[in-house]
C-alpha positions as CSV (number, residue, x, y, z in Angstrom):
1,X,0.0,0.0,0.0
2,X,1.3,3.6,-0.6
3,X,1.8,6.2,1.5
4,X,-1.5,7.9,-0.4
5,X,-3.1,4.9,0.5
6,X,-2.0,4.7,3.8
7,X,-3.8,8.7,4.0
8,X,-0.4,10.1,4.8
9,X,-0.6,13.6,5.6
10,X,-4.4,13.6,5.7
11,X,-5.6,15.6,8.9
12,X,-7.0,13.7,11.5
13,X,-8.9,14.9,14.6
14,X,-7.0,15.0,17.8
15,X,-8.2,12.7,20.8
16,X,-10.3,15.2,22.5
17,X,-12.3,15.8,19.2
18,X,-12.7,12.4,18.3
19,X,-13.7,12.0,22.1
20,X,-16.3,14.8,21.5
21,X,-17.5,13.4,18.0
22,X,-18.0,10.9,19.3
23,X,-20.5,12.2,21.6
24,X,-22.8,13.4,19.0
25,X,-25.5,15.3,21.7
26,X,-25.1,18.3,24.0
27,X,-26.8,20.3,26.2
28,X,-27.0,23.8,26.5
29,X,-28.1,25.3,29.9
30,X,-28.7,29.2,29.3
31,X,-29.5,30.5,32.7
32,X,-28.1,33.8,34.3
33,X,-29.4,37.1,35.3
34,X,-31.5,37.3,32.5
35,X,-33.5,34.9,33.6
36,X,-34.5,37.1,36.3
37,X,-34.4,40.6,34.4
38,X,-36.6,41.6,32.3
39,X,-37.0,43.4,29.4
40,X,-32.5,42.6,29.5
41,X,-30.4,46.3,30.2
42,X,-28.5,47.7,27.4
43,X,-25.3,49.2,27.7
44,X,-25.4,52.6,30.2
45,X,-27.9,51.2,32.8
46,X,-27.2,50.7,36.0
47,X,-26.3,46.6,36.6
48,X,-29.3,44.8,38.1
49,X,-28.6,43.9,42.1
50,X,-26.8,40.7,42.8
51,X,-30.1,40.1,44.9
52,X,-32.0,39.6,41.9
53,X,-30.7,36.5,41.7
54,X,-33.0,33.9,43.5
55,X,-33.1,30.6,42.0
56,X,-34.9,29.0,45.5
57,X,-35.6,25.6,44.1
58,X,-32.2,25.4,42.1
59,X,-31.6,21.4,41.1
60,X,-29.1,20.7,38.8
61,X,-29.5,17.4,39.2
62,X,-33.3,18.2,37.7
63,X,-31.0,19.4,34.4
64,X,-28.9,16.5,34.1
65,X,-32.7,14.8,34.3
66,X,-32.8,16.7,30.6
67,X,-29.5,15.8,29.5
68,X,-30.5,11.9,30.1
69,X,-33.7,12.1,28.5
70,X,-32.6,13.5,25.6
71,X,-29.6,11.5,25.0
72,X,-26.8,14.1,25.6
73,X,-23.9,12.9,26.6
74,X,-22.3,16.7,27.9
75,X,-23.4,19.7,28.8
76,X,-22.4,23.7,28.7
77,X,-23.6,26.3,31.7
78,X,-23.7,29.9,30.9
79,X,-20.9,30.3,33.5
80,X,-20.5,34.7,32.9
81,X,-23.0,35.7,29.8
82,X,-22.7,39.1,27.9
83,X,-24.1,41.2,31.5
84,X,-21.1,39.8,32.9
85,X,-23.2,38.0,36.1
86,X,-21.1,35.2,37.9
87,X,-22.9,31.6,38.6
88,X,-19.9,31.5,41.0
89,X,-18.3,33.3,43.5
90,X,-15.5,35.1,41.8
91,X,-12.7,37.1,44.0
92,X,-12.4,39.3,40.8
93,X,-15.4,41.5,41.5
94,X,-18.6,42.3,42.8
95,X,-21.3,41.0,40.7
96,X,-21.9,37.7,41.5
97,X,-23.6,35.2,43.5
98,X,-21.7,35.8,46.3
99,X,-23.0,39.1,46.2
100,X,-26.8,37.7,46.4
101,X,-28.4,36.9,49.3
102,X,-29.4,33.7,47.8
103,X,-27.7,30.6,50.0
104,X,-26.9,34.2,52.4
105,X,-24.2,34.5,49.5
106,X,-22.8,31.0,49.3
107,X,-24.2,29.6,46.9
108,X,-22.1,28.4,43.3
109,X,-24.3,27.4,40.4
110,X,-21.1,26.3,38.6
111,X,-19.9,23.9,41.7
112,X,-23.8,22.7,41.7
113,X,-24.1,22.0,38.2
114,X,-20.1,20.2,37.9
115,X,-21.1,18.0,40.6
116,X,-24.5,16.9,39.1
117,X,-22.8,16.5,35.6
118,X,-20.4,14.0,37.5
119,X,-23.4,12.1,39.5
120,X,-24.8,11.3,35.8
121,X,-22.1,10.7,33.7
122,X,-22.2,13.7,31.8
123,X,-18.9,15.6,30.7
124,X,-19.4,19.2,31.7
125,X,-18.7,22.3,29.8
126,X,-18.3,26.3,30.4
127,X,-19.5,29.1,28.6
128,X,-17.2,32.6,29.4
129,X,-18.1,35.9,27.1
130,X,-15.3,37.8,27.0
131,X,-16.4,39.9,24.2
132,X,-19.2,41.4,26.2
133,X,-19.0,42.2,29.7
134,X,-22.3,44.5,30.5
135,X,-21.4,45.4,34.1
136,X,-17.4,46.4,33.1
137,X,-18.6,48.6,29.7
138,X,-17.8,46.2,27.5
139,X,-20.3,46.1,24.6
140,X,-19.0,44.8,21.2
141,X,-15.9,42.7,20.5
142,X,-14.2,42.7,23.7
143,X,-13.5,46.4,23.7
144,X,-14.3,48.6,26.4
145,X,-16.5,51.8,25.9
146,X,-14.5,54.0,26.9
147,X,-11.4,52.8,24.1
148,X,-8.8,53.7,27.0
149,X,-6.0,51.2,26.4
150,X,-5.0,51.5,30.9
151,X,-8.6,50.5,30.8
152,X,-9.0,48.0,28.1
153,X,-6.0,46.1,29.7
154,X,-7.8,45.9,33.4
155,X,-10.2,44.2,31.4
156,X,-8.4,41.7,29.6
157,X,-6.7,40.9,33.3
158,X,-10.3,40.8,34.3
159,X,-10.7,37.9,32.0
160,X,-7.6,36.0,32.8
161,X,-8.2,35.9,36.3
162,X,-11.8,34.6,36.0
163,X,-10.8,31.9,33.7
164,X,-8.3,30.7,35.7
165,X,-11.1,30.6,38.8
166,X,-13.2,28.5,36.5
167,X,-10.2,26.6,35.1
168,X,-8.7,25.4,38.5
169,X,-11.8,25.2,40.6
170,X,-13.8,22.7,39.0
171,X,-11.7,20.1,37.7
172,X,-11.8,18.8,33.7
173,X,-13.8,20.2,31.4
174,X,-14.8,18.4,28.1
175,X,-15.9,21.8,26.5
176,X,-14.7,26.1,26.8
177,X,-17.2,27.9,24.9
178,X,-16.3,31.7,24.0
179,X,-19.4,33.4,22.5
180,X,-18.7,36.0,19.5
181,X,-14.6,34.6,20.0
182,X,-11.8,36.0,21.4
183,X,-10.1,39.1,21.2
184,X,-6.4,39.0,20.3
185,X,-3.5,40.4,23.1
186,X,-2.4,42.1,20.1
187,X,-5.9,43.8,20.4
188,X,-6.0,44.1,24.1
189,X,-7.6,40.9,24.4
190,X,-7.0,38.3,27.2
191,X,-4.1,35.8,26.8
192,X,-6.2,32.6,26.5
193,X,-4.1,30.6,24.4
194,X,-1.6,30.3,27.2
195,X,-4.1,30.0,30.0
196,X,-5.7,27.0,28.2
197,X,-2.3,25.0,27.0
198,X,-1.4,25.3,31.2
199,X,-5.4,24.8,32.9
200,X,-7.2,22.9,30.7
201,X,-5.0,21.4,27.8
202,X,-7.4,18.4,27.0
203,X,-10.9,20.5,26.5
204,X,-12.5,21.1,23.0
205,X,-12.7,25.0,22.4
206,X,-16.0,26.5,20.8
207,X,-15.0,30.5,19.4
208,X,-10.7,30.3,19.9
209,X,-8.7,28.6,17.1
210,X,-6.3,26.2,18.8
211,X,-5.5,22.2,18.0
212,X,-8.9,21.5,19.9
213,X,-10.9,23.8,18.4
214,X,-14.4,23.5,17.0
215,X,-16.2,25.7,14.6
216,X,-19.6,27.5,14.6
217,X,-21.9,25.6,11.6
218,X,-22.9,29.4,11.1
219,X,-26.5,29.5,11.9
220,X,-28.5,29.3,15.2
221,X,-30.6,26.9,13.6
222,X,-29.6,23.7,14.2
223,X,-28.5,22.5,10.9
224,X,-25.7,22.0,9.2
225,X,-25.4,21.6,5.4
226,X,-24.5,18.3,3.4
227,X,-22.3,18.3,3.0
228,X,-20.3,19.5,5.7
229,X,-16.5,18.5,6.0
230,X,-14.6,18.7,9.5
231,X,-12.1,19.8,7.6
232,X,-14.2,22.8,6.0
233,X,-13.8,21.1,2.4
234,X,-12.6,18.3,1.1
235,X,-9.2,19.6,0.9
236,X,-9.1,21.3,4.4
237,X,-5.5,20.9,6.3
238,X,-7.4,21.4,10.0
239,X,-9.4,19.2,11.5
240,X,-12.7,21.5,13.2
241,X,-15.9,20.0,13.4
242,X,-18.8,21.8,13.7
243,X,-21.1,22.2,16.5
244,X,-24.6,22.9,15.4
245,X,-26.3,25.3,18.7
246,X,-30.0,25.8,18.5
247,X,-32.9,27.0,21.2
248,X,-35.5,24.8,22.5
249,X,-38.1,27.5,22.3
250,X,-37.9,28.9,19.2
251,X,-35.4,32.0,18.7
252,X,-35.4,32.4,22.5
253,X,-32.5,31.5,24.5
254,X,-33.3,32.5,28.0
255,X,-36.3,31.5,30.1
256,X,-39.3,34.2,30.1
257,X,-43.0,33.4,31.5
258,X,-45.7,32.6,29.0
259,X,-43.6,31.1,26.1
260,X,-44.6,27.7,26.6
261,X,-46.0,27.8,22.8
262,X,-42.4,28.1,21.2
263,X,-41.4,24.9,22.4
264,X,-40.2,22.8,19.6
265,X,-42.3,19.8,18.5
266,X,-40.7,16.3,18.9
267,X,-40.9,15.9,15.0
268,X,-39.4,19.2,14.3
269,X,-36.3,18.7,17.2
270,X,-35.7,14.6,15.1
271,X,-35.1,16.7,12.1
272,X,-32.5,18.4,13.7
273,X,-31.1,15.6,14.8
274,X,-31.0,14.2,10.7
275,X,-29.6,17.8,9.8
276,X,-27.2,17.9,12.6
277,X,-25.7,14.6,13.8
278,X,-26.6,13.2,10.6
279,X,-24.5,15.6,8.7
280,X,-20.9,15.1,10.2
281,X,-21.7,17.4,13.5
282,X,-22.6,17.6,17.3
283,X,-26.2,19.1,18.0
284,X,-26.0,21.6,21.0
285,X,-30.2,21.7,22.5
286,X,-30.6,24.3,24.9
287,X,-32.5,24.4,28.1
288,X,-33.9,27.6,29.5
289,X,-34.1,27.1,33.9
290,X,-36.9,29.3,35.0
291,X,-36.7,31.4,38.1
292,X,-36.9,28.9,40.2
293,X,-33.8,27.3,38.8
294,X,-35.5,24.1,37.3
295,X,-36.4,23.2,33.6
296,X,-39.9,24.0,32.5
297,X,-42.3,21.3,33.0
298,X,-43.1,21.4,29.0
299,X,-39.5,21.7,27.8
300,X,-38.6,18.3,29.6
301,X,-41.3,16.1,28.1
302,X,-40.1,17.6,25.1
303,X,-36.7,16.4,26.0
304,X,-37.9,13.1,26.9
305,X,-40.1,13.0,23.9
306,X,-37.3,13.4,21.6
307,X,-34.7,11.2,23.4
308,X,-37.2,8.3,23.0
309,X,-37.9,8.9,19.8
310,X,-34.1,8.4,18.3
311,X,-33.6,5.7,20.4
312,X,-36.9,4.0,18.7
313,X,-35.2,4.8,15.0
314,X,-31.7,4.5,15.7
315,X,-31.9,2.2,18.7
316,X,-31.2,-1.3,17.4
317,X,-30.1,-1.7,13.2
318,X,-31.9,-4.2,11.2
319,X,-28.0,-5.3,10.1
320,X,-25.2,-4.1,10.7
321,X,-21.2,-4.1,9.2
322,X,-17.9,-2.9,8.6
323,X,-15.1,-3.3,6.3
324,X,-12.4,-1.6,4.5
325,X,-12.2,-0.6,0.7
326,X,-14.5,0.7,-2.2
327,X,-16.9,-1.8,-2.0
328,X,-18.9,-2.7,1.3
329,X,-21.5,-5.2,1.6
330,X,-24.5,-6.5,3.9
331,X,-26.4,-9.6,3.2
332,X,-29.3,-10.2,5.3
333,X,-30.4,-13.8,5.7
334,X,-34.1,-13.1,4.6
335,X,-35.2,-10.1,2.8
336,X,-36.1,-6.7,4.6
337,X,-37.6,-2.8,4.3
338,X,-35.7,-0.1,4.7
339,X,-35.9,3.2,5.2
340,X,-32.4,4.3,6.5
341,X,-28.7,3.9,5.4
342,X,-26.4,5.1,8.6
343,X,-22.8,5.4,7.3
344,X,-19.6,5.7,10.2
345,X,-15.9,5.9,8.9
346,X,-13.1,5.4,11.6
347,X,-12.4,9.4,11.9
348,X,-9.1,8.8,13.4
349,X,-7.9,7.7,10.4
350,X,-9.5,11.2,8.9
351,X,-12.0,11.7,6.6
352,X,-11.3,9.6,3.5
353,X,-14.2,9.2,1.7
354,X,-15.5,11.8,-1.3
355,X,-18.2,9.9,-3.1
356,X,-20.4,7.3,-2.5
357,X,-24.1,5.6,-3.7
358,X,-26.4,3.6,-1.6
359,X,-27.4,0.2,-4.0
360,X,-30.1,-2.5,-3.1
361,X,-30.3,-5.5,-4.8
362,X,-33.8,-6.3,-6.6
363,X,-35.1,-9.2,-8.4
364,X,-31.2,-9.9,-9.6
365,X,-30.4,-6.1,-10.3
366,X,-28.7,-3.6,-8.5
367,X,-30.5,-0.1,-7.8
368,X,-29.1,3.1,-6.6
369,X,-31.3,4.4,-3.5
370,X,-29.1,7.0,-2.5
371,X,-25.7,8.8,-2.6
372,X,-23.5,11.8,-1.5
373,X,-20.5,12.9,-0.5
374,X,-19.4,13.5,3.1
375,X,-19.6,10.6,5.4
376,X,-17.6,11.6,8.6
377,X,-18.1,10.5,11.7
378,X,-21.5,9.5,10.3
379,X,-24.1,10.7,8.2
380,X,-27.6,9.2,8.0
381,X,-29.7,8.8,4.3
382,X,-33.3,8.4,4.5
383,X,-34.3,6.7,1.3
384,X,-37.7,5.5,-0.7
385,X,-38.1,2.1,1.3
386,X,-37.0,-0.7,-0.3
387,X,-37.1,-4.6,0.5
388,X,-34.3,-6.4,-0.7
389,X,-31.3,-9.0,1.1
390,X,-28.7,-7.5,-0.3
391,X,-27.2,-3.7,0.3
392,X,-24.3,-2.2,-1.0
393,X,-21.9,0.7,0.2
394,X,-19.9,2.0,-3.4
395,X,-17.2,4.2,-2.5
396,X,-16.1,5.7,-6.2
397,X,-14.3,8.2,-5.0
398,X,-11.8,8.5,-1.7
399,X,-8.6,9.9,-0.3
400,X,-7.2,6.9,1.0
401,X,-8.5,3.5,1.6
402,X,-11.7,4.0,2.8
403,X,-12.5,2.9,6.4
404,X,-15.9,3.0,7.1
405,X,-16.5,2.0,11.3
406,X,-20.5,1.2,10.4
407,X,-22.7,0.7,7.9
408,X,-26.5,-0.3,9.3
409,X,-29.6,-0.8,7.7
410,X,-32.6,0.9,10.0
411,X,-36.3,0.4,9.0
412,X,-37.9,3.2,11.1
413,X,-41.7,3.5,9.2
């Protein structure tokens, strides 16, 4: 076998993103001041008191009840959001829940919601704006109102110190998100890079280019398009998957009474799931806690709805294989319908695979039911159902020898 063969020089993910990959189903928890403030303050008002904050019946465990339901397998807390609110009791300054009354200023939403995450075998992740900062003046991109550099550099220290809180106190974290990225240190912007390589060197990063890095899919949607490389094309030379982020209640990220109509249907959140996990990406749900701290009654059957549903499609194959080369094949011992073609290469060996067609074989003659391009960590085909014994995977057209980790044969009806 050549070296082209072999896939030399093709990029490949590195552990912690085939570890996330691999995952396929996150959890967003949006819940912060906001939740308790509303209409939200714009930039010049006065900060909301810290004794706003009264999540009374605050159960975390409650979230990781969503998590489960849905089939997540990690989840991301809104540690310091855009007003600059902390869900922990930060040293660095005074707008936090140490400055609440709530638990008579002891309480930590972050050490509550890492110690639930652990009880349930989720991986847990932090979200941490630092290119909005509401209660320090800091509005758009990381700068500072005021544009005074003495200023702009408090800031940034601002930053590095509250990371390093979050980065030391809780242990591992699977996942660093930075909403709208990070600003450079060229630009007055935090030194993150370094921060990250010494705190927290194994966690994916969501909005920072580094070797764990994932990218945005570019729409708050939930969908991804097919297809959609982890390399960015099918030439790429970085391996960044995308994460595909997307509200529970339609275009509304954070809890607000009498919005129980813009739940998602189940059907609508499975399509997400096809457009998302079935395109080469992770899908990031959110959840919205209320002001009591817990997760609305309607959004968790919705959770549960949906969790139950992909495990009834994608739960158990009709047949499944795996094999190396252009050609892969699955012979069933009596004929059967389906409805679904779920295609897996082995990732670590990159993404090798450029073309391919989905064949059945009936009454003697081979019929194409479906093709495309990107396969990835997987992608799922619906397709016309068809009954047949014999299915075929054609790779025409690949990189390397192909690898493919699955190919399963799902009749979902």
């Amino acid at each position: 076998m050549s070296a082209t063969d072999d896939g030399a020089g093709l990029p490949r993910p590195t552990p912690s993103q085939l570890a996330w990959q691999n995952m396929e189903l996150g959890l967003f928890l949006h819940f912060q001041m906001f939740t308790f403030y509303a209409p939200a303050w714009t930039d010049g008002a006065p900060s909301p008191s810290p004794d706003l904050f009264q999540p009374k019946k605050l159960d975390c465990d409650q979230w990781m009840e969503a998590a489960v339901a849905m089939g997540a397998k990690y989840a991301i807390l809104t540690a310091k959001h855009y007003e600059g609110f902390c869900l922990w009791p930060t040293d660095v300054y005074d707008f936090s829940v140490k400055q609440s009354s709530w638990r008579g200023g002891k309480g930590d939403v972050v050490g509550d919601f890492i110690a639930a995450c652990h009880r349930h075998h989720i991986k847990p992740g932090l979200y941490y704006s630092t290119s909005g900062n509401l209660h320090y003046h800091v509005v758009e991109g990381g700068l500072v109102k005021s544009g005074d550099k003495a200023e702009q550099a408090r800031y940034a220290e601002v930053c590095e110190k509250q990371l390093r809180e979050l980065w030391t106190r809780y242990g591992e974290l699977t996942e660093v998100w930075f909403d709208g990225g990070v600003r450079s240190p060229e630009d007055g912007g935090p030194h993150v890079g370094e921060l990250l390589h010494e705190l927290q060197p194994k966690a994916i990063v969501f909005g920072y280019g580094c070797p764990n890095q994932i990218n945005w899919v570019g729409n708050e949607d939930g969908v991804a398009p097919d297809p959609c490389w982890a390399t960015g094309s099918p030439d790429g030379k970085s391996w960044a998957p995308a994460e595909c982020d997307v509200p529970i209640r339609r275009t509304q990220w954070r809890w607000q009474p009498g919005e129980e109509n813009l739940v998602q249907t189940r059907d609508h959140l499975v399509d997400l799931y096809y457009r998302s996990v079935g395109h080469n990406c992770n899908l990031l749900l959110n959840a919205n806690p209320n002001t009591d701290g817990l997760v609305p009654e309607p959004d968790m059957t919705r959770y549960h709805e949906f969790g139950h549903e992909i495990a009834r499609r994608f739960g158990k194959p009709i047949a499944a294989t795996q094999g190396d080369g252009e050609v892969i094949d699955l012979v069933l011992p009596h004929p059967a319908t389906v409805d679904h073609m779920v295609m897996m290469e082995d990732i670590a060996r990159g993404e090798r695979v450029r073309e391919y067609s989905l064949r059945a074989q009936v009454n003697g003659l081979w019929q194409i039911v479906g093709e495309g391009t990107c396969i990835g960590h997987k992608k799922i085909d619906r397709i016309k159902p068809v009954t047949a014994s014999h299915f075929r995977l054609k790779l025409m057209k690949s990189a390397a020898t192909p690898h493919i980790k699955s190919f399963a044969l799902y009749h979902v009806g």
